[in-house]
Backbone as JSON Lines, residues from 0, in Angstrom:
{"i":0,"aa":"X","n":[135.56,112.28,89.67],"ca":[134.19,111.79,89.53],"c":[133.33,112.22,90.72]}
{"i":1,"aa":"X","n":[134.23,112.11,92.23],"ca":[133.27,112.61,93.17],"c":[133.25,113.57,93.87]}
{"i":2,"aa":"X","n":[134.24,114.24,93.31],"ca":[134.72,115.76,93.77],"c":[135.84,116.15,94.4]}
{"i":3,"aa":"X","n":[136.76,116.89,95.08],"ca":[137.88,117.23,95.24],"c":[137.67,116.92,96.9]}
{"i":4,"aa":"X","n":[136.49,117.56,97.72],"ca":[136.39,116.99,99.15],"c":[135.14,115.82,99.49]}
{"i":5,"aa":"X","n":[135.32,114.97,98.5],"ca":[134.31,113.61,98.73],"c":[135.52,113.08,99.42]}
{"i":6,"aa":"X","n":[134.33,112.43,100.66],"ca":[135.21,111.49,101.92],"c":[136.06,110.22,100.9]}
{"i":7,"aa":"X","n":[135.67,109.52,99.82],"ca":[136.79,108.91,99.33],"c":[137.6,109.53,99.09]}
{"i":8,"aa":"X","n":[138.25,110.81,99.06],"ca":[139.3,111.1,98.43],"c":[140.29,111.93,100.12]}
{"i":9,"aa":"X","n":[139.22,112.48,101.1],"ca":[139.72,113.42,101.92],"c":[140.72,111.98,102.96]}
{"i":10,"aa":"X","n":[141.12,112.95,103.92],"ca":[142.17,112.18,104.95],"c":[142.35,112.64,106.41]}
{"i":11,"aa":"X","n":[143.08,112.17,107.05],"ca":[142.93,112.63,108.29],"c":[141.48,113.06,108.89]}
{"i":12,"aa":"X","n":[141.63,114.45,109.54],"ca":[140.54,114.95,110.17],"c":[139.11,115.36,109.44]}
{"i":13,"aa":"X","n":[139.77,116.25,108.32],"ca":[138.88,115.62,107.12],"c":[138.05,114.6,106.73]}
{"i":14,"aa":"X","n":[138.78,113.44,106.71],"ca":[137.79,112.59,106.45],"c":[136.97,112.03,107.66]}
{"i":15,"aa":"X","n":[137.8,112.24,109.12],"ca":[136.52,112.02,110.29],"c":[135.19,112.96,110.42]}
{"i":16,"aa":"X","n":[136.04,114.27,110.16],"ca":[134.49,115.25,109.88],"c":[133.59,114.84,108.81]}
{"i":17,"aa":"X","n":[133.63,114.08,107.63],"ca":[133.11,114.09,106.48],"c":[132.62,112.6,106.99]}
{"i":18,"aa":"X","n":[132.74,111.64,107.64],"ca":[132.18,110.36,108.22],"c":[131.09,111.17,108.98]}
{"i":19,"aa":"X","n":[131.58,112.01,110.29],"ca":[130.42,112.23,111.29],"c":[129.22,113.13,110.16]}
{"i":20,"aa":"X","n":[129.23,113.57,109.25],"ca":[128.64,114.47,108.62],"c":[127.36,113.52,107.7]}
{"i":21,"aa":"X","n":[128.28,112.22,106.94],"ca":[127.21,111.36,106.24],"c":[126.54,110.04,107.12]}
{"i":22,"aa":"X","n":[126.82,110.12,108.54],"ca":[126.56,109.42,109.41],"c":[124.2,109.48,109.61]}
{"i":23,"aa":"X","n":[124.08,110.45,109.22],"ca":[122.57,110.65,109.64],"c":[121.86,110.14,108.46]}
{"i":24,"aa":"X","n":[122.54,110.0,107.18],"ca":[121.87,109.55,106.08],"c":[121.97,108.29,105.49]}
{"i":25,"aa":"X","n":[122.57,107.79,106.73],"ca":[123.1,105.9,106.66],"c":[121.99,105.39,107.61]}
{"i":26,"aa":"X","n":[121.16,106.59,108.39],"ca":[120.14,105.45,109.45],"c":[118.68,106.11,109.16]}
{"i":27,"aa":"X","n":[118.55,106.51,108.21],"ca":[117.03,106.89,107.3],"c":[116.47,105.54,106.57]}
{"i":28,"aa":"X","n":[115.48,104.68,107.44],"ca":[115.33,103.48,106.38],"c":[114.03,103.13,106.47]}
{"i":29,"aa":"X","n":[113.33,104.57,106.79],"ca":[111.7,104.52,107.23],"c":[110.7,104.07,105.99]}
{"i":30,"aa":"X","n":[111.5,105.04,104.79],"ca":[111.08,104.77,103.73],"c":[111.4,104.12,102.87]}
{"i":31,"aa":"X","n":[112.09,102.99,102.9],"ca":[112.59,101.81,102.18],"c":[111.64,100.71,101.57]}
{"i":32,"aa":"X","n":[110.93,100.39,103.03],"ca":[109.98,98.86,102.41],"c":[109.0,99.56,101.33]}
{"i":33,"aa":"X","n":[108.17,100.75,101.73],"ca":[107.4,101.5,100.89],"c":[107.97,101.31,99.09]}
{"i":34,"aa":"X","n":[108.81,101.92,99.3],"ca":[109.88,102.39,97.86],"c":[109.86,100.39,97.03]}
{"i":35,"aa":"X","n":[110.52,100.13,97.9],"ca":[110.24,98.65,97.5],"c":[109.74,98.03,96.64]}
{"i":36,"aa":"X","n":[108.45,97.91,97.99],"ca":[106.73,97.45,97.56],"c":[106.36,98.39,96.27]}
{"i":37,"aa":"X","n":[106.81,99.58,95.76],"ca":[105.94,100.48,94.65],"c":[106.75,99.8,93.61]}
{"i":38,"aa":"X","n":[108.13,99.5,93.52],"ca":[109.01,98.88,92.39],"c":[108.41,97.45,91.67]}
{"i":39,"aa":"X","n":[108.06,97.01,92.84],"ca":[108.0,95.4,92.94],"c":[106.69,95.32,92.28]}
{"i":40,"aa":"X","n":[105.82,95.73,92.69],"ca":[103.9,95.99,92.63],"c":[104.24,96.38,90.79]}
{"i":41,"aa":"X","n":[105.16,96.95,90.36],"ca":[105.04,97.49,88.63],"c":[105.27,96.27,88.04]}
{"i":42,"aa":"X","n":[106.08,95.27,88.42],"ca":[106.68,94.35,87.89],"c":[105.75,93.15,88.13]}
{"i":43,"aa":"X","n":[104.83,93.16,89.4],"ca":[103.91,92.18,89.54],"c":[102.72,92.59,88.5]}
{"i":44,"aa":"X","n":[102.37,93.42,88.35],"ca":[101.35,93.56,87.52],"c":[101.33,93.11,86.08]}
{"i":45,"aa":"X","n":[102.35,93.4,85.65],"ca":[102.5,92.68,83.9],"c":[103.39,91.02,84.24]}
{"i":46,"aa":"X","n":[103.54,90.18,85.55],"ca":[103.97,89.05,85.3],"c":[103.8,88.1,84.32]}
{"i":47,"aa":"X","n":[104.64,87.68,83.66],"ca":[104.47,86.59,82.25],"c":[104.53,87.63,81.19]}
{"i":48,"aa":"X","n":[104.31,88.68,81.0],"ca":[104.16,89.31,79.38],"c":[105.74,90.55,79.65]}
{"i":49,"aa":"X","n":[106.3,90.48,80.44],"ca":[107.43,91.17,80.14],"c":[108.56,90.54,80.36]}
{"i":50,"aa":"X","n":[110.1,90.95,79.91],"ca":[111.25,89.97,80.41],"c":[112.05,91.21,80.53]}
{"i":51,"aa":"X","n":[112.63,91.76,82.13],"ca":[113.22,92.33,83.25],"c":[114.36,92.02,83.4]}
{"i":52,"aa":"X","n":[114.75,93.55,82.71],"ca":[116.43,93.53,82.46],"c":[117.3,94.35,84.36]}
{"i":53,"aa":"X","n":[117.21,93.11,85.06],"ca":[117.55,93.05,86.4],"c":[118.49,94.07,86.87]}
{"i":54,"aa":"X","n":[119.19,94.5,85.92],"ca":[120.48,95.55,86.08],"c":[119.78,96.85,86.05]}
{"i":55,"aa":"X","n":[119.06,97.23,85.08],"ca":[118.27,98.53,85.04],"c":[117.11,98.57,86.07]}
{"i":56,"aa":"X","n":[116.69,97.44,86.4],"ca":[115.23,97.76,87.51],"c":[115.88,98.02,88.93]}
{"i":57,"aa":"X","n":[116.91,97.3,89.91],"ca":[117.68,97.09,90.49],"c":[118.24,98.98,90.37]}
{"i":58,"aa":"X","n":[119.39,99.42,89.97],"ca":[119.49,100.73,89.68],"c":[118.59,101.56,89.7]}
{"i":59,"aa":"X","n":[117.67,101.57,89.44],"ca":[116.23,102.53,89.14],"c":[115.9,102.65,90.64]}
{"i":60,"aa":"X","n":[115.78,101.14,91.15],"ca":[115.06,100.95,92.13],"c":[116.27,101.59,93.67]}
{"i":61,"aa":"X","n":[117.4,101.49,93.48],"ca":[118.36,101.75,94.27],"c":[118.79,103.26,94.5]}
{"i":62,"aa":"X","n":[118.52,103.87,93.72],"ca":[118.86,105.35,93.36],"c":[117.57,106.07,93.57]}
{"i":63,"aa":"X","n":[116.51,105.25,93.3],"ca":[115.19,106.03,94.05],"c":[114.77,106.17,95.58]}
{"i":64,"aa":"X","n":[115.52,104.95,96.32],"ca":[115.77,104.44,97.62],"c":[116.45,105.78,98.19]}
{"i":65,"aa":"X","n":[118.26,105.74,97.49],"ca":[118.97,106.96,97.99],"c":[118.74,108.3,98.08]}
{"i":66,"aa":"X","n":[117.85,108.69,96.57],"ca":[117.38,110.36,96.59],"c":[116.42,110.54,97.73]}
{"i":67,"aa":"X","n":[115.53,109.03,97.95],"ca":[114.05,109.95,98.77],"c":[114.89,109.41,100.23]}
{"i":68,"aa":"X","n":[115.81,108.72,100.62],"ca":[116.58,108.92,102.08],"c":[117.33,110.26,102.1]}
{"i":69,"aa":"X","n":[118.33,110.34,101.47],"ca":[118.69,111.83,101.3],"c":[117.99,113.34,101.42]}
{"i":70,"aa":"X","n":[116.99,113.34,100.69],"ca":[116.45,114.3,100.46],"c":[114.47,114.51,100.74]}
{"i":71,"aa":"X","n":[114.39,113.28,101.39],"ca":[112.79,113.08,101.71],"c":[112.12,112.71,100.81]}
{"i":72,"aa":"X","n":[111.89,112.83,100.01],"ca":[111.05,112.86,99.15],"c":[111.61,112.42,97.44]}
{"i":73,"aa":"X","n":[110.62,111.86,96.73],"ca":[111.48,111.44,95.25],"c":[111.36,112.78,94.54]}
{"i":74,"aa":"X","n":[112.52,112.62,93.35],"ca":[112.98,113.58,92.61],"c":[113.52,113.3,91.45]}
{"i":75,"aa":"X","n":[112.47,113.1,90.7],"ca":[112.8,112.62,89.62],"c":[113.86,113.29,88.14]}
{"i":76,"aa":"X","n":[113.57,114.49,88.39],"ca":[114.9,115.23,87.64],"c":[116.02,114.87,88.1]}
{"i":77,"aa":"X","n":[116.52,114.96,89.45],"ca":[117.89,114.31,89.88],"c":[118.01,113.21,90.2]}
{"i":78,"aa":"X","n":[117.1,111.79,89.73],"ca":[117.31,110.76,89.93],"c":[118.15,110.89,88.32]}
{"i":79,"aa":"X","n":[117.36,111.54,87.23],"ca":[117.62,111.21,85.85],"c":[118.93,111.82,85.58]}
{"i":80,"aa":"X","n":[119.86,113.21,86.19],"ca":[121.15,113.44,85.91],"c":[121.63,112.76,86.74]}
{"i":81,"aa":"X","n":[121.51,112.05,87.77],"ca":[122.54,111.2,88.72],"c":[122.74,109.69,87.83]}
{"i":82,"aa":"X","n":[121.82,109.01,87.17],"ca":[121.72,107.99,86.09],"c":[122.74,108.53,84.74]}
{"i":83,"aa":"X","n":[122.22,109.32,84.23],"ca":[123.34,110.21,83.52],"c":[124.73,110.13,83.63]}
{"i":84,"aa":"X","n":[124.86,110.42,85.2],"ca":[126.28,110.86,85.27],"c":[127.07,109.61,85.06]}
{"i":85,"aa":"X","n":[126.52,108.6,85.86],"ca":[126.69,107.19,85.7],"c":[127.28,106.61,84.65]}
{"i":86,"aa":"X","n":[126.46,106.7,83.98],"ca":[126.33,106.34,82.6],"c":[127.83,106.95,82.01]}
{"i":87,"aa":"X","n":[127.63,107.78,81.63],"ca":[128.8,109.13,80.94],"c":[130.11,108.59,82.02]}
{"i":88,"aa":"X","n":[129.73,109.04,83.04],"ca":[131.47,108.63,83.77],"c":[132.44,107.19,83.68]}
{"i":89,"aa":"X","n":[131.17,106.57,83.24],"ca":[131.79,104.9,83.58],"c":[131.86,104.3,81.76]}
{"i":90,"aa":"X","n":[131.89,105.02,81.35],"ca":[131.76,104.85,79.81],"c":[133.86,104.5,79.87]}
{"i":91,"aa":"X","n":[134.17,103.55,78.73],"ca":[135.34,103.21,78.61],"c":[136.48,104.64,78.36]}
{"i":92,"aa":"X","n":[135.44,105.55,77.47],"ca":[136.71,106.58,77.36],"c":[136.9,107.58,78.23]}
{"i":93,"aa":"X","n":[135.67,107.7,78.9],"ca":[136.06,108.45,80.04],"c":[137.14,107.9,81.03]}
{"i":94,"aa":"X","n":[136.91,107.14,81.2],"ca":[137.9,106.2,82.63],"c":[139.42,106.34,81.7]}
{"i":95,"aa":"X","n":[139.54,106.24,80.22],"ca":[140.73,106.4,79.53],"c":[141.54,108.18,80.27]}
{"i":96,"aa":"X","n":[140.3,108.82,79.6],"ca":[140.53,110.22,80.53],"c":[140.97,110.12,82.26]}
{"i":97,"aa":"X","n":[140.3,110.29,82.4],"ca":[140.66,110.04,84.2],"c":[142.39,109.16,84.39]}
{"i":98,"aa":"X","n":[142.66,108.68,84.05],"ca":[143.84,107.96,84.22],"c":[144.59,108.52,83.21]}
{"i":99,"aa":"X","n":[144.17,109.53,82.1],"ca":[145.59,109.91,81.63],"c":[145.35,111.48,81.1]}
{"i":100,"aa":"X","n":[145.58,112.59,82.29],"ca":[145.85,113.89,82.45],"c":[145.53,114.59,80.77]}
{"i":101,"aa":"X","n":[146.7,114.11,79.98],"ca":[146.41,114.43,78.6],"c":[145.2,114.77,77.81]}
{"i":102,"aa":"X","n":[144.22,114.03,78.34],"ca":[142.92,113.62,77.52],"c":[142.04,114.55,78.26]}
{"i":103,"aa":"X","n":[142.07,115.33,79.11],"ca":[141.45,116.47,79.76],"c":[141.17,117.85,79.46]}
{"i":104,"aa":"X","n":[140.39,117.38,78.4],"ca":[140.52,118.74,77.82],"c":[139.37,118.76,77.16]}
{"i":105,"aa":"X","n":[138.52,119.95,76.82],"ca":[137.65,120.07,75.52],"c":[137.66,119.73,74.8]}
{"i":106,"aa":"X","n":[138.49,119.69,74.07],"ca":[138.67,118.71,72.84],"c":[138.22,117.56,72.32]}
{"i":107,"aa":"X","n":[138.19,116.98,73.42],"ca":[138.56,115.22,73.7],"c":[137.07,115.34,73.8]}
{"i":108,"aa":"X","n":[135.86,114.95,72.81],"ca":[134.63,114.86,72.99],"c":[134.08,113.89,74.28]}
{"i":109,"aa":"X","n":[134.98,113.26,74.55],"ca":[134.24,112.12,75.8],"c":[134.27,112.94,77.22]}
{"i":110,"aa":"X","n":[135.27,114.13,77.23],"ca":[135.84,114.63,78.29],"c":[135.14,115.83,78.65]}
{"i":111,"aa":"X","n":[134.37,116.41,77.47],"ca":[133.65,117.04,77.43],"c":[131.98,116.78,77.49]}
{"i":112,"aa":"X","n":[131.74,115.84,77.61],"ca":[130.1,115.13,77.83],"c":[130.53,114.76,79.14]}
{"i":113,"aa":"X","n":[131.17,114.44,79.79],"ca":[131.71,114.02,81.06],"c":[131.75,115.43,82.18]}
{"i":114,"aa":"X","n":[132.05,116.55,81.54],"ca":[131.87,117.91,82.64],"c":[130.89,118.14,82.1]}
{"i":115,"aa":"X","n":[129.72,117.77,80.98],"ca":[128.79,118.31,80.77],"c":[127.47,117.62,82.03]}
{"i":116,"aa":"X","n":[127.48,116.45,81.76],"ca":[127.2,115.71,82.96],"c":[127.45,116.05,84.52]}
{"i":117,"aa":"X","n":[128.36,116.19,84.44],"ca":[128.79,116.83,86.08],"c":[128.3,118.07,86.67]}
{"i":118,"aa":"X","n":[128.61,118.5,85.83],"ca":[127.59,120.47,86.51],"c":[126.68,119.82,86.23]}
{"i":119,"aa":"X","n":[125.47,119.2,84.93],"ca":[124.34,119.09,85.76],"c":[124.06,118.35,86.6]}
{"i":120,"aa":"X","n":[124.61,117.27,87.0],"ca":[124.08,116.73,88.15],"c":[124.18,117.93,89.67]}
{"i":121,"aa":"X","n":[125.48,118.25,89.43],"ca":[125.59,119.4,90.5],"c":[124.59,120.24,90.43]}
{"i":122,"aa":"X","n":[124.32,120.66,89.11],"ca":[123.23,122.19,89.34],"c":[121.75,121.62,89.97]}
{"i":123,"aa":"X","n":[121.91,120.17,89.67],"ca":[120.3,120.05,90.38],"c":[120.75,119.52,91.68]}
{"i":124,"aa":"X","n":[121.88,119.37,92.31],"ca":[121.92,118.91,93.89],"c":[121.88,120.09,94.45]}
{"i":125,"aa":"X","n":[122.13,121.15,93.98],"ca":[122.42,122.76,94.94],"c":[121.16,123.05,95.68]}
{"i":126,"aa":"X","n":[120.3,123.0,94.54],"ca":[118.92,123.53,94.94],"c":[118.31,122.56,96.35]}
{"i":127,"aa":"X","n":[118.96,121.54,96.76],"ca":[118.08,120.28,97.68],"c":[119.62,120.33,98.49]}
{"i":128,"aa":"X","n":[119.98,120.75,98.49],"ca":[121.31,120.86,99.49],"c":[120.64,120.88,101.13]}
{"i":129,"aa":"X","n":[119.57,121.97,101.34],"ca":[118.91,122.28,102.1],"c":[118.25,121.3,102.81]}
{"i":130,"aa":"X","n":[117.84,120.42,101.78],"ca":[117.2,118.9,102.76],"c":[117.4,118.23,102.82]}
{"i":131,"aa":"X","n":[118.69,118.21,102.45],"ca":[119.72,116.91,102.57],"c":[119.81,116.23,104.07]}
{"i":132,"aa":"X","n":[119.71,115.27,104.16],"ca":[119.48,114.52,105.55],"c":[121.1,114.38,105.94]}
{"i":133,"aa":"X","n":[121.81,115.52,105.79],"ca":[123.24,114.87,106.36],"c":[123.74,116.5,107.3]}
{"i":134,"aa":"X","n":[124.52,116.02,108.28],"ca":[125.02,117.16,109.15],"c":[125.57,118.74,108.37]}
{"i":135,"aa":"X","n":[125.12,119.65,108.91],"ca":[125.3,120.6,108.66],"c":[126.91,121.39,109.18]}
{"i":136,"aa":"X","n":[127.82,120.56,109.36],"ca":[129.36,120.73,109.73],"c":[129.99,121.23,108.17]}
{"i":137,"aa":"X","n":[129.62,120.79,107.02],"ca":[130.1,121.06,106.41],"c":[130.13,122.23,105.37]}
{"i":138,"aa":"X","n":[131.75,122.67,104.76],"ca":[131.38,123.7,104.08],"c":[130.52,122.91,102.71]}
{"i":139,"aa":"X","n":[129.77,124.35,101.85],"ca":[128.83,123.96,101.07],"c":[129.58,122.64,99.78]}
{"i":140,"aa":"X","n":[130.61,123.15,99.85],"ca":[131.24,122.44,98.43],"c":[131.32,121.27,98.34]}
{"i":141,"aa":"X","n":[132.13,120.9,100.31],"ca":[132.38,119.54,100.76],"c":[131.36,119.01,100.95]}
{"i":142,"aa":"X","n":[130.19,119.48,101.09],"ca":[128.58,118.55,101.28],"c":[128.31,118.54,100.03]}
{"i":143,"aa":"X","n":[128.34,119.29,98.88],"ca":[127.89,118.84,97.73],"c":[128.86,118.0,96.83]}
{"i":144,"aa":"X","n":[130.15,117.73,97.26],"ca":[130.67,116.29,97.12],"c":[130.79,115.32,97.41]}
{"i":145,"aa":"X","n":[129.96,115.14,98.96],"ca":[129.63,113.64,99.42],"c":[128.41,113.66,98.95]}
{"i":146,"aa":"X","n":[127.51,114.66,98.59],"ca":[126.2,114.44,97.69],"c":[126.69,113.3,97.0]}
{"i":147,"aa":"X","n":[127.26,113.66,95.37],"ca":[127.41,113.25,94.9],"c":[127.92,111.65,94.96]}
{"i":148,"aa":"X","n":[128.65,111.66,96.08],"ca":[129.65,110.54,96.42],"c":[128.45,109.62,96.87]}
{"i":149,"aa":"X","n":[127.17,109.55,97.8],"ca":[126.23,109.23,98.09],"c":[125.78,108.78,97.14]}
{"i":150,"aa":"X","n":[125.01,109.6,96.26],"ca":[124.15,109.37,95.17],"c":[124.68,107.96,94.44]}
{"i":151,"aa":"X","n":[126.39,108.71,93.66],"ca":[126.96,107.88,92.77],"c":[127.11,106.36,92.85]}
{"i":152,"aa":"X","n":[128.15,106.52,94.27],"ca":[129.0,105.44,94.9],"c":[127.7,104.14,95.4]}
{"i":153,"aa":"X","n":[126.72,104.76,95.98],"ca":[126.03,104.42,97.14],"c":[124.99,103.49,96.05]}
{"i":154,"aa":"X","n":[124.36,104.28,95.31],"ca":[123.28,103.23,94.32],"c":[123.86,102.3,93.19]}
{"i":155,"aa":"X","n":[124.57,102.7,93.05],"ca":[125.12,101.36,91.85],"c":[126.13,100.36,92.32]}
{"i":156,"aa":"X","n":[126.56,100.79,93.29],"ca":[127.08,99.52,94.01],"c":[125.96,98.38,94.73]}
{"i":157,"aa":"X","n":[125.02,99.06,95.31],"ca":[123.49,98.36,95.71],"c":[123.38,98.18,94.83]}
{"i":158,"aa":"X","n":[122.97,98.42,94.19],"ca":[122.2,97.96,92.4],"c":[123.17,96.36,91.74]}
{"i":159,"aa":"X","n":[124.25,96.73,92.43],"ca":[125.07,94.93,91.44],"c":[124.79,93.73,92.42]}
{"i":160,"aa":"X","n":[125.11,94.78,93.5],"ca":[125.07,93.55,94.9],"c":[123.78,93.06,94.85]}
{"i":161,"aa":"X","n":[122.64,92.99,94.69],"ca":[121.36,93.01,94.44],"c":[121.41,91.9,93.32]}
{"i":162,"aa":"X","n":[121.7,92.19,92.15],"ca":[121.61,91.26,90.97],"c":[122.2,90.41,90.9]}
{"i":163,"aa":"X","n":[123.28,90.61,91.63],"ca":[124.5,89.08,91.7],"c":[123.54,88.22,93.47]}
{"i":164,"aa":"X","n":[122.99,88.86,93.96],"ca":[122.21,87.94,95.54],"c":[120.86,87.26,94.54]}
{"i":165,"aa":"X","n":[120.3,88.2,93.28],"ca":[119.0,87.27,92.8],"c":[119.66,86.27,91.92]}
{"i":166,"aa":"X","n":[120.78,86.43,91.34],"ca":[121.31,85.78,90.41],"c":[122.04,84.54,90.81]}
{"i":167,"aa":"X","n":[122.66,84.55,91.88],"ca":[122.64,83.43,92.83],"c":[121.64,82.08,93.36]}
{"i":168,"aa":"X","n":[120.93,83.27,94.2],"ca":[119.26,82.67,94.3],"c":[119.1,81.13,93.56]}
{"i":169,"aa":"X","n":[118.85,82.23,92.2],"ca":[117.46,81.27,91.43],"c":[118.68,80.57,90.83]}
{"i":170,"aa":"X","n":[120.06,80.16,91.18],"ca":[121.1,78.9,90.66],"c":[121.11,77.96,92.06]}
{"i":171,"aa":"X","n":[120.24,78.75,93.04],"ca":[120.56,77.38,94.2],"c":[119.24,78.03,94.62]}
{"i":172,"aa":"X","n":[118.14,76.86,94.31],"ca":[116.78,77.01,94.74],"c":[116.62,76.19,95.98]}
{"i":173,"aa":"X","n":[117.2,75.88,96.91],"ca":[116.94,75.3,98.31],"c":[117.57,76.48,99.11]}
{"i":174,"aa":"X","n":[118.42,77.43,98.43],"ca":[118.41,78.35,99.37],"c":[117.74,79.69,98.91]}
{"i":175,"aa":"X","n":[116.74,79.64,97.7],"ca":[115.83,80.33,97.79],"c":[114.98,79.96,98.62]}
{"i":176,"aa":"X","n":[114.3,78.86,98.75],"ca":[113.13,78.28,99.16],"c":[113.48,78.73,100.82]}
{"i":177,"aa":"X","n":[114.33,78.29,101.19],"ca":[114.76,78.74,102.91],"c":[114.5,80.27,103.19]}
{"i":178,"aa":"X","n":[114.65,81.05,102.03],"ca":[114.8,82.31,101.94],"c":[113.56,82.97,102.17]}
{"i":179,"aa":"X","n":[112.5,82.04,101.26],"ca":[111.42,82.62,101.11],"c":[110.47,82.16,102.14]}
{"i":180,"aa":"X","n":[110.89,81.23,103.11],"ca":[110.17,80.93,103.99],"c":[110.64,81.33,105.51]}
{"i":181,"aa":"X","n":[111.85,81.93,105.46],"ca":[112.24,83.06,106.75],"c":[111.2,83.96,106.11]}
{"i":182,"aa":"X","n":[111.06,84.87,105.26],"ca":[110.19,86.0,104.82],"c":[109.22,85.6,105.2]}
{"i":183,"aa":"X","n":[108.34,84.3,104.55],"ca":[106.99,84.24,105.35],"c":[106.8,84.72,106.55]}
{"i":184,"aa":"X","n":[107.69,83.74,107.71],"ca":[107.48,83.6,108.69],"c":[107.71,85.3,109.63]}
{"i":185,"aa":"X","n":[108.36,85.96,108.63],"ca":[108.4,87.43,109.33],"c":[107.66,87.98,109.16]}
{"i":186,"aa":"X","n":[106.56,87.92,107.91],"ca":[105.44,88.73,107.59],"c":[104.1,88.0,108.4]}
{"i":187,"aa":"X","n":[104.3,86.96,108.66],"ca":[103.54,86.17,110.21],"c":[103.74,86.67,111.39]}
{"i":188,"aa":"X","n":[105.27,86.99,111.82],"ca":[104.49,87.65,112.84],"c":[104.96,88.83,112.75]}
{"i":189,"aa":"X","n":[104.51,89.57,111.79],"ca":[104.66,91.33,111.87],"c":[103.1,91.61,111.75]}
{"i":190,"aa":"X","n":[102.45,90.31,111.17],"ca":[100.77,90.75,110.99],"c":[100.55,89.92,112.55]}
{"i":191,"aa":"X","n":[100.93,89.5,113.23],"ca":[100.35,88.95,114.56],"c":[101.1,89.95,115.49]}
{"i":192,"aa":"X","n":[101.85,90.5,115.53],"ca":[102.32,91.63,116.46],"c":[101.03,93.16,115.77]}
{"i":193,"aa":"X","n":[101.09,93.19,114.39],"ca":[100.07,93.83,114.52],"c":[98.41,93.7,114.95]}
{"i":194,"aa":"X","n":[98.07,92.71,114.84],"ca":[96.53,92.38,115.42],"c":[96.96,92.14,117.07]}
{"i":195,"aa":"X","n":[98.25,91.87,117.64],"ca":[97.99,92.06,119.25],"c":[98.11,93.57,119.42]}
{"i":196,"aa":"X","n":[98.88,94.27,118.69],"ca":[98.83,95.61,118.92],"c":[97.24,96.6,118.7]}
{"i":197,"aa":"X","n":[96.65,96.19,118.23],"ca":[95.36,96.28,117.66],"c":[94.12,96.32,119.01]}
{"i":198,"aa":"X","n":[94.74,94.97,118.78],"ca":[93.11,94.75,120.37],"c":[93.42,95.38,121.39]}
{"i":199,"aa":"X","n":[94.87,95.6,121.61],"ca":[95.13,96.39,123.2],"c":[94.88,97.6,122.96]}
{"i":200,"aa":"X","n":[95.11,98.56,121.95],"ca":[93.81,99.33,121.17],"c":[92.94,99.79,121.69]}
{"i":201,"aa":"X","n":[92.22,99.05,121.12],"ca":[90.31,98.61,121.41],"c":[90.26,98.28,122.65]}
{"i":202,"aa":"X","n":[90.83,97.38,123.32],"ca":[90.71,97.45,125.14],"c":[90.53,98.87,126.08]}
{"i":203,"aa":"X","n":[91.78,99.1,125.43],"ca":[92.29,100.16,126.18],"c":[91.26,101.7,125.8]}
């Protein structure tokens, strides 16, 4: 699923080179609150007339996070084969495949939508290989399998952890309410650190 030299699978020295390598694309988080705020702002606008299937917004929203840390900028063709691949790999008969050698083959229609999926997600990571926010130690193949391993591993695991923390939440509303009033109090003083930052400004 994540390639032959994705750091889940490598060992030894290998896998320390393949740590120091995805190490630069674990501390990109400039563009996070932004990405956020644009998810959140779609969902505030139609409040009351829609009902928000938490698993798909969450994912959408998590995988748009990872492509524009990764790669700068959003990308919406390879957000849509990385969703894809998802999809297709984690499907029941594929995982039947994967665990039993036999079923690897053309034949096997699930096994075959499953490498159909895979080169494309690959054919659209090649082209952005180049701005990939991760160390340049690696050979091309082994960076375009922690691509993947990134992309895959990295957003849909955020994406559950996410729905099971709101899904929690709103079953114990005193520790929403605590929740939502640390937030206040940070957006208090991030706007009072900004208006002192402001006047010294204008002083100065």
């Amino acid at each position: 699923v994540f390639g032959e030299q994705s750091i889940f699978v490598a060992t030894g020295e290998a896998h320390r080179q393949q740590r120091r390598a995805i190490v630069p694309a674990l501390k990109c988080f400039d563009q996070m609150p932004a990405i956020v705020r644009a998810h959140v702002s779609e969902l505030t606008q139609n409040a009351g007339k829609i009902r928000v299937d938490l698993a798909a917004f969450t994912t959408a929203l998590s995988l748009d996070i990872i492509v524009t840390t990764l790669f700068g900028a959003q990308n919406p063709k390879l957000a849509q084969s990385a969703a894809h691949y998802v999809e297709v790999s984690g499907s029941s008969s594929v995982v039947a495949a994967l665990t039993s050698p036999m079923l690897q083959h053309s034949l096997y229609p699930p096994w075959k939508r499953f490498l159909r999926a895979r080169e494309r997600l690959r054919a659209d990571l090649r082209p952005c290989i180049g701005t990939a926010v991760l160390s340049d130690t690696l050979e091309p193949e082994a960076l375009l399998d922690n691509l993947v391993t990134l992309l895959i591993a990295g957003h849909e695991t955020t994406a559950h952890a996410i729905v099971w923390s709101l899904y929690d939440l709103l079953h114990n509303p005193s520790t929403l309410t605590r929740l939502l009033e640390d937030i206040d109090s940070l957006s208090s003083d991030a706007t009072r650190r900004q208006g002192q930052t402001s006047r010294r400004s204008s002083a100065s």
